[in-house]
ChimeraX commands (.cxc) that place a marker at each C-alpha (Angstrom):
marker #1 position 152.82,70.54,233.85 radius 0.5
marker #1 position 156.66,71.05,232.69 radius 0.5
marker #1 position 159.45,71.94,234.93 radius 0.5
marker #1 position 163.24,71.84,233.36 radius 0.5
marker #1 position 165.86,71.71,235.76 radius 0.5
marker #1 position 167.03,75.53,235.26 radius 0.5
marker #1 position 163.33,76.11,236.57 radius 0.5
marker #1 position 163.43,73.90,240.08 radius 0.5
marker #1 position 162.57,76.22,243.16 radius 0.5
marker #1 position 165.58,74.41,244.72 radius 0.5
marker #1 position 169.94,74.31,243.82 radius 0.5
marker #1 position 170.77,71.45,242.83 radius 0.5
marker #1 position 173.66,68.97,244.63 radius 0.5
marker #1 position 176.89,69.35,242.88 radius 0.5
marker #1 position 177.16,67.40,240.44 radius 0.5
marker #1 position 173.37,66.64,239.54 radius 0.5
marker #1 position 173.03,68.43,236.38 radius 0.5
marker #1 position 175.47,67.65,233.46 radius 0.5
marker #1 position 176.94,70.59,231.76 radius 0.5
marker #1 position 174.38,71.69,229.39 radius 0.5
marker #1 position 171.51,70.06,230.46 radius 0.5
marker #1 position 169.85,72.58,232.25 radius 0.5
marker #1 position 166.94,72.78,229.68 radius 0.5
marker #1 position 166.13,68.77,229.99 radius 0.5
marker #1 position 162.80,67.68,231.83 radius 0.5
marker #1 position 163.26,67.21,235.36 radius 0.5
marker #1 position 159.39,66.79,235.97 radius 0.5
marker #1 position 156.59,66.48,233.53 radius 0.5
marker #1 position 152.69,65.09,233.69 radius 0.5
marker #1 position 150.51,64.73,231.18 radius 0.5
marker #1 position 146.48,63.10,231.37 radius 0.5
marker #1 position 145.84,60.54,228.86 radius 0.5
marker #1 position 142.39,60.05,229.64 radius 0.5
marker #1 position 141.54,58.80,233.52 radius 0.5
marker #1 position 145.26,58.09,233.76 radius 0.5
marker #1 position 148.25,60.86,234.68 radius 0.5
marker #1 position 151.61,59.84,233.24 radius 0.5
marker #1 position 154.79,61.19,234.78 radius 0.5
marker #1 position 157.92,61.88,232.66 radius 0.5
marker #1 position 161.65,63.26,233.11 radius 0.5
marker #1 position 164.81,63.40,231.23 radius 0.5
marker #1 position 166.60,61.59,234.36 radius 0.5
marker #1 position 169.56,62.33,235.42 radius 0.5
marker #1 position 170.41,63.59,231.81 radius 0.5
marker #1 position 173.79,61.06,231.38 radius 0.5
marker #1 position 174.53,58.57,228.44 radius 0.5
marker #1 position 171.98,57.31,225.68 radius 0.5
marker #1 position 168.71,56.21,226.45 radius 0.5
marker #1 position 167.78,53.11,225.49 radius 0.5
marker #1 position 164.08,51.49,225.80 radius 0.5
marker #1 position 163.82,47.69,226.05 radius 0.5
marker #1 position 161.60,45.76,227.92 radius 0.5
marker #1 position 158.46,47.10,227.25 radius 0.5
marker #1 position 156.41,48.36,224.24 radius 0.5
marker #1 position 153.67,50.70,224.53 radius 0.5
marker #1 position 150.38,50.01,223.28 radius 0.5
marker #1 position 148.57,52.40,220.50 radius 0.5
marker #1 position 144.23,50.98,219.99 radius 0.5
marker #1 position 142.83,53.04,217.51 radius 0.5
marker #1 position 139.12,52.74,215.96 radius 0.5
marker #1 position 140.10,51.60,212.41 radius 0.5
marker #1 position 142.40,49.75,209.89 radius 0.5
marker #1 position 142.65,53.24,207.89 radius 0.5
marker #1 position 143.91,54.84,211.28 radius 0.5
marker #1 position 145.97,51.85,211.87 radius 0.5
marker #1 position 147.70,52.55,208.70 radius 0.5
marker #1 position 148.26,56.09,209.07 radius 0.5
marker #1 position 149.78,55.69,212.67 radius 0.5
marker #1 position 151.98,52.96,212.10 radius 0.5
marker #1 position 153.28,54.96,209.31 radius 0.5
marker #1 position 153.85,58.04,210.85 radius 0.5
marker #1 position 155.55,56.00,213.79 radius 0.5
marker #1 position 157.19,53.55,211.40 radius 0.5
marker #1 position 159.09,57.20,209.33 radius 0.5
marker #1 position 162.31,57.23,211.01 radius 0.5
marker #1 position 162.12,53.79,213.04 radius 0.5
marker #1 position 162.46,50.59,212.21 radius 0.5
marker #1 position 159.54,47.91,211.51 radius 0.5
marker #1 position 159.79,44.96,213.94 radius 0.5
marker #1 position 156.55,43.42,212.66 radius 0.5
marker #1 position 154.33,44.40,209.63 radius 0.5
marker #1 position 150.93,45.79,209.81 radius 0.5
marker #1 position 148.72,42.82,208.97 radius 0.5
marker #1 position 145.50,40.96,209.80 radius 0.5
marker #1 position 145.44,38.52,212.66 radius 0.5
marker #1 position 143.62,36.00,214.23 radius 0.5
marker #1 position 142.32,38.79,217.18 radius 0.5
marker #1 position 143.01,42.23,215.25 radius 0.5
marker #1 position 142.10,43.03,211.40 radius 0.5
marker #1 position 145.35,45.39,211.51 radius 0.5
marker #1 position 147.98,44.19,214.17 radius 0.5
marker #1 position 151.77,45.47,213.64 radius 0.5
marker #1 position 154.99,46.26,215.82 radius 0.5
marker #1 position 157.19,48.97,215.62 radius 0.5
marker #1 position 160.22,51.11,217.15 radius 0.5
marker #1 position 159.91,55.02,216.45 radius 0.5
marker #1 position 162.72,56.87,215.78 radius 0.5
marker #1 position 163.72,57.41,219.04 radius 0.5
marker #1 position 163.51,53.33,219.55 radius 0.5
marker #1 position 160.23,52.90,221.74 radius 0.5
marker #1 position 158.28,49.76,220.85 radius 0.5
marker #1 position 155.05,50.43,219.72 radius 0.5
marker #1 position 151.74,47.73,219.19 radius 0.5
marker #1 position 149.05,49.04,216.81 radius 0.5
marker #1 position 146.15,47.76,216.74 radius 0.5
marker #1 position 142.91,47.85,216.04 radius 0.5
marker #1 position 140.53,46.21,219.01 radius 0.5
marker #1 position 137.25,44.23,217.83 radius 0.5
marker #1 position 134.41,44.76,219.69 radius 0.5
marker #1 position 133.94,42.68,222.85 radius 0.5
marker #1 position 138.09,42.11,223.26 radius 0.5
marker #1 position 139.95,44.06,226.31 radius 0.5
marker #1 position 141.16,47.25,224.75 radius 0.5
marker #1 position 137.85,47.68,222.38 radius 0.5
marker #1 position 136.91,51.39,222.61 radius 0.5
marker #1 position 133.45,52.48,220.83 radius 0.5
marker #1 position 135.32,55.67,219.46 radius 0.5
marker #1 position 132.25,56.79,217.26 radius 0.5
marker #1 position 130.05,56.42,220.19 radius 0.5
marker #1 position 132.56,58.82,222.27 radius 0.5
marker #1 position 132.53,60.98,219.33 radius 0.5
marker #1 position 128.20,61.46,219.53 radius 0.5
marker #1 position 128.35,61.58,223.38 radius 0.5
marker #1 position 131.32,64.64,222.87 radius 0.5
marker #1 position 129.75,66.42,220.27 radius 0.5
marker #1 position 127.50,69.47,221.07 radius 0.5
marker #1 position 124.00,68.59,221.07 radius 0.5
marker #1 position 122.54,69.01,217.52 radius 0.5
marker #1 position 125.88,69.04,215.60 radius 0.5
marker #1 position 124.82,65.26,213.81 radius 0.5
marker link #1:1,2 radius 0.2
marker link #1:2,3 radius 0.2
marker link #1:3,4 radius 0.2
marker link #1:4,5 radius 0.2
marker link #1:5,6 radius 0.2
marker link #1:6,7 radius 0.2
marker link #1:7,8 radius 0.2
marker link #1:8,9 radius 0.2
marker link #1:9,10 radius 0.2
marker link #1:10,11 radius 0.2
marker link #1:11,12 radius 0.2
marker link #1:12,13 radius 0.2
marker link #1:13,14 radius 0.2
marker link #1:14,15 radius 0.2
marker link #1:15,16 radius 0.2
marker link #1:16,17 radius 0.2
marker link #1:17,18 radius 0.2
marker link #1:18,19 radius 0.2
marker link #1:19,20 radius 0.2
marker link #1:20,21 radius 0.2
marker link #1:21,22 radius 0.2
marker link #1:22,23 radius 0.2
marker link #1:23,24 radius 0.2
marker link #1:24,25 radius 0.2
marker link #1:25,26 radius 0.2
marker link #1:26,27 radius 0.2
marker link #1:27,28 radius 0.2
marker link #1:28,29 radius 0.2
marker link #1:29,30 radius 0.2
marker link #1:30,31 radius 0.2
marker link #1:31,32 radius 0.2
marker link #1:32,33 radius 0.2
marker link #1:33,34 radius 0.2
marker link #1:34,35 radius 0.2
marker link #1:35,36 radius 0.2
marker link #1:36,37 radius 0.2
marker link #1:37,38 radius 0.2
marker link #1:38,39 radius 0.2
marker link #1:39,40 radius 0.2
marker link #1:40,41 radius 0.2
marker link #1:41,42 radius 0.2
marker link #1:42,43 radius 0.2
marker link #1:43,44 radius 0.2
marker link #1:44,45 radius 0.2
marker link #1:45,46 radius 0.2
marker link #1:46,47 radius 0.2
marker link #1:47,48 radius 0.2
marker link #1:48,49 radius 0.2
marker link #1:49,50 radius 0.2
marker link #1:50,51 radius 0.2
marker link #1:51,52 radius 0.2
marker link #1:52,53 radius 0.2
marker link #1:53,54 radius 0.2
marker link #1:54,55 radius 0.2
marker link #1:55,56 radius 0.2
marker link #1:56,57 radius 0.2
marker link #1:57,58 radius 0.2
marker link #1:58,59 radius 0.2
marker link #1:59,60 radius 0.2
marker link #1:60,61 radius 0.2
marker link #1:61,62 radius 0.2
marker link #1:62,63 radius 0.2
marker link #1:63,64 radius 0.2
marker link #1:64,65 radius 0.2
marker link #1:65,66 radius 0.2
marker link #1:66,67 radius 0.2
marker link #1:67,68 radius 0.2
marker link #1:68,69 radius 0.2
marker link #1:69,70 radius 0.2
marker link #1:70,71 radius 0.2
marker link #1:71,72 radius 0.2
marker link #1:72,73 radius 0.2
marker link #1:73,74 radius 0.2
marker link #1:74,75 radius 0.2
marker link #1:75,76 radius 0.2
marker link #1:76,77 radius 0.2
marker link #1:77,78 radius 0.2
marker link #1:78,79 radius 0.2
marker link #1:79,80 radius 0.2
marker link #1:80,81 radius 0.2
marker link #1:81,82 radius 0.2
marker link #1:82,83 radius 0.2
marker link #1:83,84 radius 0.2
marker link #1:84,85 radius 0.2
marker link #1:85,86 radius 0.2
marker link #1:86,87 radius 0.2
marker link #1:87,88 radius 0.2
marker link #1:88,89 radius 0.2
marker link #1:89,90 radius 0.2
marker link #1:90,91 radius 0.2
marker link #1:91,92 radius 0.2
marker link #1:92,93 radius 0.2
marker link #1:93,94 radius 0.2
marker link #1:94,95 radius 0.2
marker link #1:95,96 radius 0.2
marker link #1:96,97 radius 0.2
marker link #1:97,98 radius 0.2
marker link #1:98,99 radius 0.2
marker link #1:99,100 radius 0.2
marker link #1:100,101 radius 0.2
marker link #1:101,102 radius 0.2
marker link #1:102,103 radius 0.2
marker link #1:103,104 radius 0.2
marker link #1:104,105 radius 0.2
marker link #1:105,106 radius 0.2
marker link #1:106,107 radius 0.2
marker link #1:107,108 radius 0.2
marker link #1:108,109 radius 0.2
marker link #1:109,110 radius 0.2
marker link #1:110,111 radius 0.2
marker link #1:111,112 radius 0.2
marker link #1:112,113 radius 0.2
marker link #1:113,114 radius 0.2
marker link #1:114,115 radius 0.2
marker link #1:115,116 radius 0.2
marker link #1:116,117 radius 0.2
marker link #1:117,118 radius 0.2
marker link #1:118,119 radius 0.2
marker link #1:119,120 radius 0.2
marker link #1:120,121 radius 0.2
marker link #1:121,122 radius 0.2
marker link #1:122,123 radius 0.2
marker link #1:123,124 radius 0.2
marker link #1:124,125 radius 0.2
marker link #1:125,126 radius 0.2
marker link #1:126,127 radius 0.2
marker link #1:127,128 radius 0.2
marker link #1:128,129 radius 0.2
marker link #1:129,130 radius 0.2
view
């Protein structure tokens, strides 16, 4: 679900919305998996900036570990090269181009954050398709 603030069923207090901003996010949701994420724009003043926190990207291989860092990597700025670690065979950090930290990793089996992506795969495909 998107709603920009042109779209709100309600005026907005004077004031609220810049000049310009009407076409900004003032409510957004999105599933990633089990877990609904809710997103807005704010209240559409100054630069955003993200510190603090970096988000966390698993995936099932070091050749998708590549390929993501990369495309996250074009852009941003490398904080910490893709490389093999003592708890990840591809572990790297990095801040896109709009400067969110990013972790990519991939998650051995039996560690928090493992995910048995080819099993998900067989249990999603229609039956007879392997």
């Amino acid at each position: 679900m998107l709603m920009r603030f042109k779209d709100s069923p309600e005026p907005h207090e004077p004031g609220m919305v810049p000049p310009g901003a009407e076409d900004k996010v003032i409510h957004m949701s999105f599933r990633i998996g089990d877990t609904t994420v809710l997103a807005s724009d704010g209240r559409c003043s100054g630069r955003p900036t993200f510190q603090g926190f970096a988000l966390s990207l698993t995936v099932p291989n070091d050749a998708e570990a590549e390929r993501r860092f990369a495309s996250l990597a074009d852009g941003g700025q490398v904080q910490m090269a893709l490389t093999k670690t003592f708890f990840s065979s591809r572990f790297g950090m990095v801040a896109d181009r709009f400067g969110v930290s990013w972790m990519v990793y991939v998650a051995p089996r039996g560690l928090p954050g493992h995910h048995d992506f080819e099993a998900t795969r067989r249990l999603a495909a229609p039956k007879g398709s392997d």
